[in-house]
C-alpha positions as CSV (number, residue, x, y, z in Angstrom):
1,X,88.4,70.7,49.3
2,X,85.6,73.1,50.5
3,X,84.4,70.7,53.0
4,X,87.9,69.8,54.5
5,X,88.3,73.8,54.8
6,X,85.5,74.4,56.4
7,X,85.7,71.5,58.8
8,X,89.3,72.8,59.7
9,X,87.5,76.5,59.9
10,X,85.2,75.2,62.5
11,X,87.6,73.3,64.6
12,X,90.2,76.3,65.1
13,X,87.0,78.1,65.8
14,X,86.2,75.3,68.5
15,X,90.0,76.0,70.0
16,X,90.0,79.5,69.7
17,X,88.2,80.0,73.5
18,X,91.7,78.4,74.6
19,X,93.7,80.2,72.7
20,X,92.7,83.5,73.3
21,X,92.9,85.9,76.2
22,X,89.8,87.9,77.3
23,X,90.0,90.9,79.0
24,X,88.6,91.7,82.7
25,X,88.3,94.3,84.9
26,X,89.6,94.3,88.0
27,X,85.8,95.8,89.1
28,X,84.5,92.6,88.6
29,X,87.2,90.5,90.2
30,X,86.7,93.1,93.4
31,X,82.7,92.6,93.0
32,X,83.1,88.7,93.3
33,X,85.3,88.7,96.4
34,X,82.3,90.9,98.2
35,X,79.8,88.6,97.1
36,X,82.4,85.5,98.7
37,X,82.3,84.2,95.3
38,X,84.8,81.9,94.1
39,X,87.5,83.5,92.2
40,X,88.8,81.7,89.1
41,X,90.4,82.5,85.6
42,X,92.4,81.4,83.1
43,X,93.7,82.9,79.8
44,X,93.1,86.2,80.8
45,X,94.1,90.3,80.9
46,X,93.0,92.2,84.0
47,X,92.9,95.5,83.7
48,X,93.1,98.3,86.1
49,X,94.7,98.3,89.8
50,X,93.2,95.0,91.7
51,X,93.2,96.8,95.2
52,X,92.3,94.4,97.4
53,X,92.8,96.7,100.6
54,X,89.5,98.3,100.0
55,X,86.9,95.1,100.7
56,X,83.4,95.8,101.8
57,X,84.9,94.1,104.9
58,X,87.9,96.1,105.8
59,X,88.0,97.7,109.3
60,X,90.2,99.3,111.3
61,X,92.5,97.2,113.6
62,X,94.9,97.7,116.6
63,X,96.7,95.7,119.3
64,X,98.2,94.0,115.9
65,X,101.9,92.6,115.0
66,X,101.2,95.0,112.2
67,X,99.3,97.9,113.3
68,X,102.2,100.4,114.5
69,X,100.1,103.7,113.3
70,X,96.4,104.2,112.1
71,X,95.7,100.6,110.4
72,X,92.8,98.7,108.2
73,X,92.9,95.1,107.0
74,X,90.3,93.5,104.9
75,X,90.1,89.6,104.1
76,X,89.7,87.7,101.1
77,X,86.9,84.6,102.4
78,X,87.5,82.4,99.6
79,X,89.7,80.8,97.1
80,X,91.3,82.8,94.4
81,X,93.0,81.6,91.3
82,X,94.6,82.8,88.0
83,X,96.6,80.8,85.5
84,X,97.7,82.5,82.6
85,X,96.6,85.8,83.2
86,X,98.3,89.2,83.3
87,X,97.9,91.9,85.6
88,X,97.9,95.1,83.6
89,X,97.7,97.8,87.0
90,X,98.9,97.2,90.2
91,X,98.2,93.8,92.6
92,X,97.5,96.0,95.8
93,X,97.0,93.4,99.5
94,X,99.1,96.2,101.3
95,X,99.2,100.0,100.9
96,X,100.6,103.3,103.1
97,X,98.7,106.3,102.2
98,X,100.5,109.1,103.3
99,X,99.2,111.7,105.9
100,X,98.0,115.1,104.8
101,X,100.2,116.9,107.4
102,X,104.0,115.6,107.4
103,X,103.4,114.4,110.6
104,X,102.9,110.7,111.4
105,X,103.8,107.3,109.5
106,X,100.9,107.5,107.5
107,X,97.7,104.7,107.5
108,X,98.4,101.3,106.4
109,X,96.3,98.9,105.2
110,X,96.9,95.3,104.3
111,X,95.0,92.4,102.8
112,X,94.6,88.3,104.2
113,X,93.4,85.6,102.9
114,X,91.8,82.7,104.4
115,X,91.7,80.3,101.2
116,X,94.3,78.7,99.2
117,X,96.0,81.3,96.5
118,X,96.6,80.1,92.8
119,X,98.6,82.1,90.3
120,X,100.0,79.8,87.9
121,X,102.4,81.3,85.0
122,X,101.1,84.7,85.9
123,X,102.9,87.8,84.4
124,X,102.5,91.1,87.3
125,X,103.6,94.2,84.6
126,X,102.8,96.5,87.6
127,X,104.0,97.2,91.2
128,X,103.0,93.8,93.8
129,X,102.2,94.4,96.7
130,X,101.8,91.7,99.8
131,X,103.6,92.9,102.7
132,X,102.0,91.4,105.6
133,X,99.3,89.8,104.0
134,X,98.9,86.3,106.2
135,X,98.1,83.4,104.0
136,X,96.3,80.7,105.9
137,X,96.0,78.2,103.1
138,X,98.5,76.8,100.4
139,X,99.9,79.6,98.0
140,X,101.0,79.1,94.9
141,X,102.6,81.2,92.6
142,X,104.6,78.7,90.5
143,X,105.7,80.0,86.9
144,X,104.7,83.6,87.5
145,X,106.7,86.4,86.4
146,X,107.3,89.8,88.3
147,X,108.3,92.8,86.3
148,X,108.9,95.0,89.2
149,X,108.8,94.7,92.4
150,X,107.4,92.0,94.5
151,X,107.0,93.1,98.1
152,X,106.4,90.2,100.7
153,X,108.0,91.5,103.6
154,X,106.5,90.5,107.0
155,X,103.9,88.3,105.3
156,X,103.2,85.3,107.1
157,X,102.7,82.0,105.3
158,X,100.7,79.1,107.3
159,X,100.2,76.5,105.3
160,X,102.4,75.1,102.2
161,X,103.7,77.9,99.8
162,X,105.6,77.3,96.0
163,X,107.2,79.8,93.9
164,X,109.2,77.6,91.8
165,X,110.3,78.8,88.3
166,X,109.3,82.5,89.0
167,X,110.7,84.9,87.5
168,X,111.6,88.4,89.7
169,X,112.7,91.4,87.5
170,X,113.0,93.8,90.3
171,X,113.8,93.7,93.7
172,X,112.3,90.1,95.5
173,X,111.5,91.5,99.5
174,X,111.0,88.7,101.6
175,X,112.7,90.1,104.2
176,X,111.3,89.2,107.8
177,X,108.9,87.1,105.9
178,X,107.5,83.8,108.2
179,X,107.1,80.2,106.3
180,X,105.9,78.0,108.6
181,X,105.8,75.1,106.3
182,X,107.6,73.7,103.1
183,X,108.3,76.9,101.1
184,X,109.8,76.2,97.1
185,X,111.8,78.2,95.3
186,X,113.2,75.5,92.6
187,X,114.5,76.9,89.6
188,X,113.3,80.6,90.3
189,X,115.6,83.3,88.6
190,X,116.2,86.6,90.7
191,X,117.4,89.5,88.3
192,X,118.1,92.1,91.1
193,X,118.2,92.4,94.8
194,X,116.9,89.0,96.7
195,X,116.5,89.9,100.6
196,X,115.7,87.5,102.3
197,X,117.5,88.7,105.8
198,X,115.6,87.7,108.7
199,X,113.5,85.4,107.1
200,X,112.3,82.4,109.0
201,X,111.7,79.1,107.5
202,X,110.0,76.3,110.2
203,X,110.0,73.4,107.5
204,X,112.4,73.1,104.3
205,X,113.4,75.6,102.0
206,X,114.3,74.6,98.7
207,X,116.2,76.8,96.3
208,X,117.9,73.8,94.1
209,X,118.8,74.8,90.8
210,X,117.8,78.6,91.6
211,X,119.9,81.8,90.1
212,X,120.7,84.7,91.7
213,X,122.1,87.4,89.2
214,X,122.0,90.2,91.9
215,X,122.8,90.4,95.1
216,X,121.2,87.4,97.6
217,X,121.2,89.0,101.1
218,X,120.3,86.0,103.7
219,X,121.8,87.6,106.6
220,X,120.3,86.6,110.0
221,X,118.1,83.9,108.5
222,X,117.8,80.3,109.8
223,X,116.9,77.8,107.9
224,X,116.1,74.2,109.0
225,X,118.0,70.9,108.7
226,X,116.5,69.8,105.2
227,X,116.9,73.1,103.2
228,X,118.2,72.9,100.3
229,X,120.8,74.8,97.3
230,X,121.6,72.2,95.6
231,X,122.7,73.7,92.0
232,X,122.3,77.5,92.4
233,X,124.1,79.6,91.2
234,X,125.4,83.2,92.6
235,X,126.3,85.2,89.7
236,X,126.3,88.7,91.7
237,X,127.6,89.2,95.3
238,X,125.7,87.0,98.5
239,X,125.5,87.2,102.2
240,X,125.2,84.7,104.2
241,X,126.6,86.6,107.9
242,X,125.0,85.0,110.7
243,X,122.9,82.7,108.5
244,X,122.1,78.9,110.1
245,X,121.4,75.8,108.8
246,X,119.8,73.4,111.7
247,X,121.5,75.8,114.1
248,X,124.7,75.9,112.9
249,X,126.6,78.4,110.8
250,X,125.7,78.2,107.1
251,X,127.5,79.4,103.8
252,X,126.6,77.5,100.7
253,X,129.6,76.9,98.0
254,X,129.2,80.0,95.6
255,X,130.0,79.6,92.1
């Protein structure tokens, strides 16, 4: 009996890496993206604000689709990616510090990233924050969960993007967000306010077997011939006014 219990002692001992989730500072997450380090963890709990706006690289921009006002942008150079973790503090690609006199629009900065983007069943607990980021590579952001809100408005996706079966508990802002290829939102749950007016979809969108339990503002947007809301459902109010499909005026069946 002692031997079987201490085999079984050292084998949950063996799992226990797997199990567990180890804490990490977003410090050291910031320190590898200067050194163009690969970014990649799983299982665990990052804690403090990940600002991203702040690289060693960031400089100050003009003559950009962004940059109405004083503006930075930094870049991340190389792949990032999270499965299971939890951001503690806030995911910061995008920020407006306000002036110190009341005059002005205040100075913007905003984060891109030139590798592919992983967050797989990811919970965000604080503010997220992407507006105009431009993702050149695939994003995915499937099984994530955001507790408040998750700002994407005017970000520009190039390449293939996924955010099936994620969860938004706040407001979802994809408003005049650009997909220019296949973008997923397949069984993705939106709590509160979805606006996605003015967004712009070159290649499918897919919302099959999505929920909406707030209001779903698509007003303006087109969407291309092979879209797709196949099973959603609309439980609060939707807009669909001046919304195409392939073109043509668009208004799914609400149930």
């Amino acid at each position: 009996m002692k031997t079987l219990l201490t085999a079984l002692m050292l084998a949950a001992t063996a799992l226990l890496p797997s199990w567990a989730q180890r804490t990490v500072t977003a410090k050291e997450i910031l320190d590898k993206i200067n050194r163009r380090e690969t970014v990649s963890y799983e299982n665990a709990t990052i804690t403090g604000d990940l600002d991203l706006t702040e690289l060693d690289n960031k400089r100050r921009v003009s003559d950009n689709r962004w940059a109405t006002n004083e503006a930075y942008e930094s870049v991340v150079e190389t792949p990032i990616t999270f499965r299971n973790c939890t951001f503690r503090g806030a995911f910061l690609a995008y920020k407006n510090l306000e002036p110190v006199r009341l005059k002005g629009n205040g100075i913007l900065y905003a984060t891109h990233f030139n590798e592919a983007v992983t967050f797989e069943n990811c919970k965000f607990e604080q503010e997220s924050e992407f507006k105009y980021s431009d993702f050149k590579q695939r994003a995915l952001y499937t099984g994530s969960s955001f507790r408040k809100e998750a700002n994407f408005k005017y970000a520009r996706f190039r390449a293939a993007a996924d955010f099936a079966d994620v969860r938004f508990g706040a407001l979802a802002n994809f408003k005049y967000t650009a997909f220019k290829e296949d973008i997923a939102f397949r069984k993705a749950r939106f709590e509160e306010y979805a606006d996605f007016k003015y967004t712009k979809f070159d290649e499918g969108a897919t919302f099959q077997n999505a929920r909406f339990n707030g209001m779903a503002d698509f007003k303006y947007t087109r969407l291309p011939r092979n879209s797709s809301f196949e099973d959603t459902v609309f439980d609060g109010p939707a807009d669909f006014k001046y919304a195409t499909l392939n073109g043509r005026k668009f208004s799914p069946a609400l149930r």
